[in-house]
N, C-alpha and C positions, 0 to 999 in steps of 0.2 A: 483541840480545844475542848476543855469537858464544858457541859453546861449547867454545874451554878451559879449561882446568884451572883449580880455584881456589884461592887461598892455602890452605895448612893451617898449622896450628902448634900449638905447646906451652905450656906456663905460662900458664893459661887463668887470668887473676883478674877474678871476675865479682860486679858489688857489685848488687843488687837495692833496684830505687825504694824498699822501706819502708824502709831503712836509709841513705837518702841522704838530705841536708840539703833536696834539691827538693823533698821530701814538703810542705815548707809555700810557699805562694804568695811568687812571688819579690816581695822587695819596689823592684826596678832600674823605674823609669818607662819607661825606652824598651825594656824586654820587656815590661812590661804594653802597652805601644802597637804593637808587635808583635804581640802576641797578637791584641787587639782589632782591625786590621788586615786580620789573616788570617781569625779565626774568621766574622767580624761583617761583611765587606767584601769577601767574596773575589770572583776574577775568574776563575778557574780556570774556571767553565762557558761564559762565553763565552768565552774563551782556548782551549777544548777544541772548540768547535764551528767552530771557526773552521780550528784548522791540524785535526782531523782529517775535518772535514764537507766544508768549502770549497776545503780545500789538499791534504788525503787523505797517502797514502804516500809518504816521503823516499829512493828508493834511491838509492844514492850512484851520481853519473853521468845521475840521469834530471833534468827541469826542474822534476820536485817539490822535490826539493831545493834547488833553489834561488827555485823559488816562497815555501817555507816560509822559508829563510833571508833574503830581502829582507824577508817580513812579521816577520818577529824585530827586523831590523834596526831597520825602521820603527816598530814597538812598542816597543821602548824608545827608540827617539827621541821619540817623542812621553810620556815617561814623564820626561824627561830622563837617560838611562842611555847614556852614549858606546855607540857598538857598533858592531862592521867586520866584513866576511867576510875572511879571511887563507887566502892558498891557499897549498898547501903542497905540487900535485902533481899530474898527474893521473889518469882514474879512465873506465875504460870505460864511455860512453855507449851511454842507451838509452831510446827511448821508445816507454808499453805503451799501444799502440789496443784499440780493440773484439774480443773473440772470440768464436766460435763453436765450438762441440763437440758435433757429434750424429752419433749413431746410425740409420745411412738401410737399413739391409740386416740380419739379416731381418725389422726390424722399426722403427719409428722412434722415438724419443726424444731430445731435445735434453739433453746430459749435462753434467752440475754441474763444474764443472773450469776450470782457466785457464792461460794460458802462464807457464810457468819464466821466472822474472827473463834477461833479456837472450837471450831465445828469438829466432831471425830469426821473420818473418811468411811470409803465402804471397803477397805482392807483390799483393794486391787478385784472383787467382785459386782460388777454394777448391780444396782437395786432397781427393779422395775416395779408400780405400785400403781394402785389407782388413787387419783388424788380427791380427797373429800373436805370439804368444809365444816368449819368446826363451827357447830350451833348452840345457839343462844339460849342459854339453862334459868329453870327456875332459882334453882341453886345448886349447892355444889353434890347435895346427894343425886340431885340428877344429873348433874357430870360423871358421877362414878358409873353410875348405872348404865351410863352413855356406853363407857371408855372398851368394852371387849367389841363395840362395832370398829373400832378405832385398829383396832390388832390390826397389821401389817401392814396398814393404810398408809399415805400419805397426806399431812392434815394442814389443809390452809389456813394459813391463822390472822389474816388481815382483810380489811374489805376490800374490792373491787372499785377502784373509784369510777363513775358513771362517764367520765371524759378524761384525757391524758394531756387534755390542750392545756396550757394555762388560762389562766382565768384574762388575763390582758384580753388572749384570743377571742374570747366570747364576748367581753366587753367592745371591742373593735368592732364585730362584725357581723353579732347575732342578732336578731330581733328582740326586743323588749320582753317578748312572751315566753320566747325560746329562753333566754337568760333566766328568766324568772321560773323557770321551770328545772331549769339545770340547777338552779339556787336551791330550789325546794326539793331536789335528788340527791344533793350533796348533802343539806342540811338533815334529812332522815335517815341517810347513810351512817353519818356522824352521830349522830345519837342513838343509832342499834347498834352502831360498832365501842362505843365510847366505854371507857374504863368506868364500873359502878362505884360513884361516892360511897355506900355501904362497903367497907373493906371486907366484910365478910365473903362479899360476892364478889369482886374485884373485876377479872377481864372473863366479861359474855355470863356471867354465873359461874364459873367454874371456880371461884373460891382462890385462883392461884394467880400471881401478874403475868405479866409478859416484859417488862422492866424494859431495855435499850432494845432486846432482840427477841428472846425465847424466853427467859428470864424461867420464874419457878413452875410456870406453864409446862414448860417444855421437860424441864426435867421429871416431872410426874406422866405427861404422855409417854417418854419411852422407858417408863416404869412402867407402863399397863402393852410395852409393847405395839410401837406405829415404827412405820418405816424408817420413818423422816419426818419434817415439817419445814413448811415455805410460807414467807411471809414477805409484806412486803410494804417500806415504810418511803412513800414518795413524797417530794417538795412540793405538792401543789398545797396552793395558798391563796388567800385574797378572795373568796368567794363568802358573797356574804349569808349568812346563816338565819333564814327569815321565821326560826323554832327559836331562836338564841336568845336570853335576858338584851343581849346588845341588836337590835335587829340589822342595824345599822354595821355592825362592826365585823370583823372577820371571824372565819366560824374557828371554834376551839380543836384544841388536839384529836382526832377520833383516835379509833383503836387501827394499830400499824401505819399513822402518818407520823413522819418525824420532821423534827426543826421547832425551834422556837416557835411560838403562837405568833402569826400572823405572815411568816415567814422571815422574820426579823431576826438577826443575831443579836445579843443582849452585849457583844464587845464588836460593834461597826459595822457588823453587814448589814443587809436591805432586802428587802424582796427586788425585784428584777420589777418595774413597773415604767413602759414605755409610753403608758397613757398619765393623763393628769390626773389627780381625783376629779369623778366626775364625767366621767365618760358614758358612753351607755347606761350603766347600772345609775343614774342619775345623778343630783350635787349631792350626796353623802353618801355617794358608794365610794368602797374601796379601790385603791390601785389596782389594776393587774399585776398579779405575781406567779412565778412557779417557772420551772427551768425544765425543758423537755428533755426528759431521757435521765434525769437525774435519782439517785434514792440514795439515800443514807444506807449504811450498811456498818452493823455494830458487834454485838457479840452474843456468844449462848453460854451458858456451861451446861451442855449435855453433856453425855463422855460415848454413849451407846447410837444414838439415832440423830444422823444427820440432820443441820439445819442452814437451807440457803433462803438467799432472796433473790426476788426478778424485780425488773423493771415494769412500771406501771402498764404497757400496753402487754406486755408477756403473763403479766400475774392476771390482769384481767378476762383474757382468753381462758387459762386454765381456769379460770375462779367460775365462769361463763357454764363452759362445758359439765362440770363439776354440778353446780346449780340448775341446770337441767338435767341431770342425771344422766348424760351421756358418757359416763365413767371413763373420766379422762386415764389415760396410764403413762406416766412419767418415770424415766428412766435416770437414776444419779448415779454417776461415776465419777467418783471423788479422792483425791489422794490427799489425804494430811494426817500430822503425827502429831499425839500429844506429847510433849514431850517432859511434863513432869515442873517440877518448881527449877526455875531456871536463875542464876543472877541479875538481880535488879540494878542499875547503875546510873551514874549523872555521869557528864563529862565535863571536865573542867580544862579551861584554858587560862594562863597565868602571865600577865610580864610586871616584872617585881618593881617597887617600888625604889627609887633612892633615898627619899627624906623624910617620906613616912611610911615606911613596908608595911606597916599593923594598922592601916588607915588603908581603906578599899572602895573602888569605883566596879561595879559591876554591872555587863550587859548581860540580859537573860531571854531565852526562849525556849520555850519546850521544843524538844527532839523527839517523842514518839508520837507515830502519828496512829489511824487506823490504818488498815491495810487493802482497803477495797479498788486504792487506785494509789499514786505516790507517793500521797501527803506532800504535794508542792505548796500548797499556802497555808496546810494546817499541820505543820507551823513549819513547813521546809525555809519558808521567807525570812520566815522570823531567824532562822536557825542561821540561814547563809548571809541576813544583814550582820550578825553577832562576828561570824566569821570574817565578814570583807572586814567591817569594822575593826578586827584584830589584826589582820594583815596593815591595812591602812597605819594603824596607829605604831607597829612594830618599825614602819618604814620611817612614817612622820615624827615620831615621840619616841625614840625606844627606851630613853628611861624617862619614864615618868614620876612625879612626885611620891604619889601615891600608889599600892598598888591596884594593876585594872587584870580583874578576871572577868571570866567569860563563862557561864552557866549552862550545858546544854541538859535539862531535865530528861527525866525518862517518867514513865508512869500519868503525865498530867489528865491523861485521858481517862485513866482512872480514880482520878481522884485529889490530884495536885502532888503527887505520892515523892514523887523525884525532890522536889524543890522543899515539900514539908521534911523529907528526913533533913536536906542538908541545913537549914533554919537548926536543926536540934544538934546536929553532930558538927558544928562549924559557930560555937558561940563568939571566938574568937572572931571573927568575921561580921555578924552582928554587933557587936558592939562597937568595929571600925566602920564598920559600914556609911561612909560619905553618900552614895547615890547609890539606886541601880536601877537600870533601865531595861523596861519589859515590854516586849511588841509580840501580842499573839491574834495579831484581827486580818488575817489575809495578806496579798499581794501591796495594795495599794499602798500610796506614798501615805507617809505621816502628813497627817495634817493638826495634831494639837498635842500637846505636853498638860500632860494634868498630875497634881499631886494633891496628897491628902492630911490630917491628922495631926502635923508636926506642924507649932506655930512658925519656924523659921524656915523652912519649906520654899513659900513662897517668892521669900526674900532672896532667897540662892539662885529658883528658877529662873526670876526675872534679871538677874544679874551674868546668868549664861546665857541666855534668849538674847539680850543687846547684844551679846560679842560675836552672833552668829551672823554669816554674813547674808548680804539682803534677797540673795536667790531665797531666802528662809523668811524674813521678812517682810517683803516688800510685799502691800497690799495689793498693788498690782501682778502681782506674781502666782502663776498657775501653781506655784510648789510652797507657798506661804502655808506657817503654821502659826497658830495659837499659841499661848498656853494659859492654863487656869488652875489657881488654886481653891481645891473645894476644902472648908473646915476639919469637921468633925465627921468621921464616917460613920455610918448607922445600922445597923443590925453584921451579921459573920459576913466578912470578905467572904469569897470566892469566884468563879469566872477564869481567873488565870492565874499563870506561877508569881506576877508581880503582887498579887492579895495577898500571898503569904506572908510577905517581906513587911507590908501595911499592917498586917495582923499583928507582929512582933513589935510594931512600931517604929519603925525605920522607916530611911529616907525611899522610898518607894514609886518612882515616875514610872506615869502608862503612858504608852505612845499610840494613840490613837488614829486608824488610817483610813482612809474614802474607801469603800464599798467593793466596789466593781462585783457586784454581788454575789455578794463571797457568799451567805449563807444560803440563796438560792442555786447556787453552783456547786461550790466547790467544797464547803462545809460538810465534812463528813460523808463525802459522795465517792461514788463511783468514779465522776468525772475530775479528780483532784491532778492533774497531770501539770508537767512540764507546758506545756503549748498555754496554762492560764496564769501565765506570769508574767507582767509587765516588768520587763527589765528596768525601762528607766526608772519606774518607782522606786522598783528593789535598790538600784545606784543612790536615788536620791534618798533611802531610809540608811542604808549602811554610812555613806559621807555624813550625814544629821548624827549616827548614832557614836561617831566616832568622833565628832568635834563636841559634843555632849560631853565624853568620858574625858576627854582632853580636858575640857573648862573643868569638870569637876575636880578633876584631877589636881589642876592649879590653883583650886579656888584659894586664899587665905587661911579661910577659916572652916570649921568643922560644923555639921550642922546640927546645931543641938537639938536634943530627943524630948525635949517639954513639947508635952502634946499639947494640942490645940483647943482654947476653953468651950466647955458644950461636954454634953451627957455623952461619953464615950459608950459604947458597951462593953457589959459586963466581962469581968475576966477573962479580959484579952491577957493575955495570946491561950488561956487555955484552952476558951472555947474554941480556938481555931481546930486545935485537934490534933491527935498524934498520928504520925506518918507508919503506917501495915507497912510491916517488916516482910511479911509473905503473904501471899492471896489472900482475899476477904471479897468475897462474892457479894455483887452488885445484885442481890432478889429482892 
């Protein structure tokens, strides 16, 4: 899931399962066979053990991805589901070896951490270095002046946060004082670490960012010659910032925390908060948030000097020793190859139509993930609801009206890249385009249908919602969804590959799903595995996402593209933006 922005909008009309006709079991036989299908038959858990056990991480560029997309390929071939890889560009290669990260001076311990996506290796020679902190400049002429203490060093490039607990933790069980003291270490930490509004000076003084990872930081350090650099961007969150315009509110991004502000995902997830508001830190303190053991881990583009990260109790020790000058010495033994501009690709899955072929029902999810752990929810979920979905419907429906493809993006993580080429090189397809349905928020079951922009939109959704049967509807029902149509969208889509489709102006539904706290977990982390997947959600998002494409499939009529009345923005779809044919650095 990349993080920008996400639709917003207005004229929010929102009809609730008890009041909809789905409330009683649909009486359509190839939705009850659908159902039964998914519920009674599913494949989802071998399907899951398979691309995240056997096949692991998809970075765009690396041979996971395309290990994973030959087994897609091959799985619905043998399914009977047409399906091709379609390149559209290409995409900096990289493949990640074996690492090591330990701590040899003053003391030993081998340290939790792993190299930044497209990190160089140490070419089969370990590098042993003392690891030093990277200090806070006037500006950037004093950065230079800095940089030959830096030669062969090792340079920490994130702060140490002052506690590894979550914030819940201290809320539950610290003293009022002790809290407020933790509050006021964090909040000073965060503001000597924090990125300068003056872009001249940007991250610490030195003139240069740090961007996801390393960013243009980094690649001017091992221009002046460091060994390496370690950094380290943890999920803690929820502590409140008593320096902050908000006193009240949660403290801001510092320099090396990652995640959304506040530890909120901007497409479903939540901080992890076991307490109420209101806990300890009094009635307008924040929730506890933050996921132990967890860190975001992104990318560099160095080519010459290694770049990993640790976990927040591992970075803080070396950051510890370092800051008192007990010159820590860290040893990295790294295996990875760059491997050059590689093929970029989507994957497409196809069952043809009979009555209208050049009229299209599409399910969509981005396929690359980061590579720090599996990518099971970001967006493995997403990937293998699309799939059960297309087995399901091959069984249930094999010709259908219209036809129903299956989308699996590549690139979204950089930039929406996968899913903006095919919008340009698939007009055909756009202009048929009936529905498509896009789920990129985690494990968790769907809980709402929302569409945007198109005034007849609405009218479709609510006409497939009634047919769905009432395990979907029924307000009584643990698995009940929503749906809503918002008018007019406002300022550039982004967020996920279903904005692109909204950009163009097309029929564009998000599938919106419950938390299980994805962005405190599993969001761009370490800990994205297999064992954080709720099956039955996953059962219950692939059977929803397959009687969807069905009803679209059969609807009557076509949905027409008169947008919806209200101040669209401006030149769409061109400011949405054109899809990088080959690498374009994220600095």
């Amino acid at each position: 899931m990349s993080t920008l922005r996400t639709l917003s909008a207005f004229g929010v009309l929102t009809l609730t399962a008890a009041a909809s006709a789905g409330a009683q079991q649909s009486s359509d036989p190839t939705v009850q066979r659908i159902f039964r299908l998914g519920m009674d038959s599913s494949h989802v858990q071998s399907l899951a053990h398979t691309l995240f056990d056997s096949i692991g991480p998809r970075l765009t560029g690396s041979p996971g991805l395309r290990s994973a997309s030959d087994w897609v390929i091959k799985t619905y071939q043998s399914w009977g589901v047409d399906a091709k890889r379609e390149q559209y560009g290409t995409w900096r290669g990289w493949r990640r070896g074996v690492s090591h990260i330990d701590l040899v001076a003053p003391r030993v311990r081998s340290l939790e951490g792993l190299m930044l996506a497209w990190s160089p290796g140490t070419k089969g020679q370990p590098v042993t270095a003392q690891a030093i902190v990277l200090p806070k400049f006037r500006d950037s002429t004093e950065f230079v002046k800095w940089l030959p203490q830096a030669k062969g060093k090792i340079v920490l490039l994130s702060p140490a946060w002052p506690t590894c607990r979550p914030s819940e933790d201290w809320m539950r069980w610290s003293t009022p004082e002790a809290m407020q003291r933790m509050d006021q270490e964090i909040a000073d930490m965060q503001k000597d670490w924090a990125v300068d509004p003056d872009s001249t000076k940007l991250y610490r003084g030195t003139g240069y960012g740090l961007a996801l990872g390393t960013g243009t930081l980094g690649t001017r350090l091992e221009k002046a010659g460091v060994a390496g650099m370690i950094s380290s961007r943890t999920k803690l969150s929820g502590f409140p910032n008593p320096s902050g315009a908000d006193a009240g509110g949660r403290g801001g991004r510092g320099g090396g925390r990652g995640g959304p502000a506040g530890g909120a995902s901007a497409r479903g997830g939540g901080p992890a908060a076991s307490l109420a508001t209101g806990g300890r830190g009094g009635a307008n303190a924040p929730p506890g948030a933050g996921g132990w053991g967890t860190i975001e881990v992104f990318e560099t583009y160095n080519t010459l000097a290694p770049a990993v990260t640790l976990t927040c109790e591992d970075y803080g020790l070396v950051y510890r020793l370092a800051d008192h000058n007990e010159k820590p010495m860290v040893r990295l033994d790294l295996d990875a190859q760059l491997l050059g501009e590689q093929p970029a690709f989507n994957t497409i899955g196809m069952i043809k139509g009979t009555e209208k072929p050049n009229e299209y029902v599409m399910l969509s999810a981005h396929f690359d993930s980061w590579d720090a752990s599996s990518g099971a929810t970001d967006n493995g979920t997403g990937t293998l609801m699309a799939m059960e979905a297309m087995r399901i419907l091959k069984q249930a429906y094999p010709h259908p009206k219209r036809t129903i493809m299956v989308g699996h993006w590549a690139s979204e993580e950089q930039g929406l890249n996968g899913s903006r080429a095919f919008t340009e090189d698939h007009p055909e397809v756009m202009k048929g385009l009936q529905a498509l349905f896009n789920q990129d928020n985690g494990t968790g079951r769907v809980q709402s249908l929302s569409a945007s922009g198109l005034t007849d939109m609405g009218r479709h959704l609510k006409s497939w919602y009634s047919q769905l049967p009432r395990f979907y509807t029924d307000s009584m029902s643990n698995n009940v969804v929503s749906w809503s149509f918002n008018d007019v969208p406002t300022g550039n889509p982004g967020g996920t590959d279903g904005a692109v489709f909204s950009c163009y102006g097309t029929p564009s539904f998000g599938m919106g799903a419950v938390s299980w706290n994805y962005s405190t977990y599993t969001w761009h982390t370490n800990r994205d595995t297999y064992d954080k997947v709720v099956f039955d959600d996953l059962k219950h998002n692939a059977t929803l996402a397959a009687e969807l494409a069905y009803l679209a499939s059969e609807d009557p009529e076509f949905i027409s593209r008169e947008k919806s009345p209200g101040e669209w923005p401006a030149n769409w779809p061109a400011n949405c933006g054109k899809a990088p044919r080959k690498t374009k650095p994220r600095l």
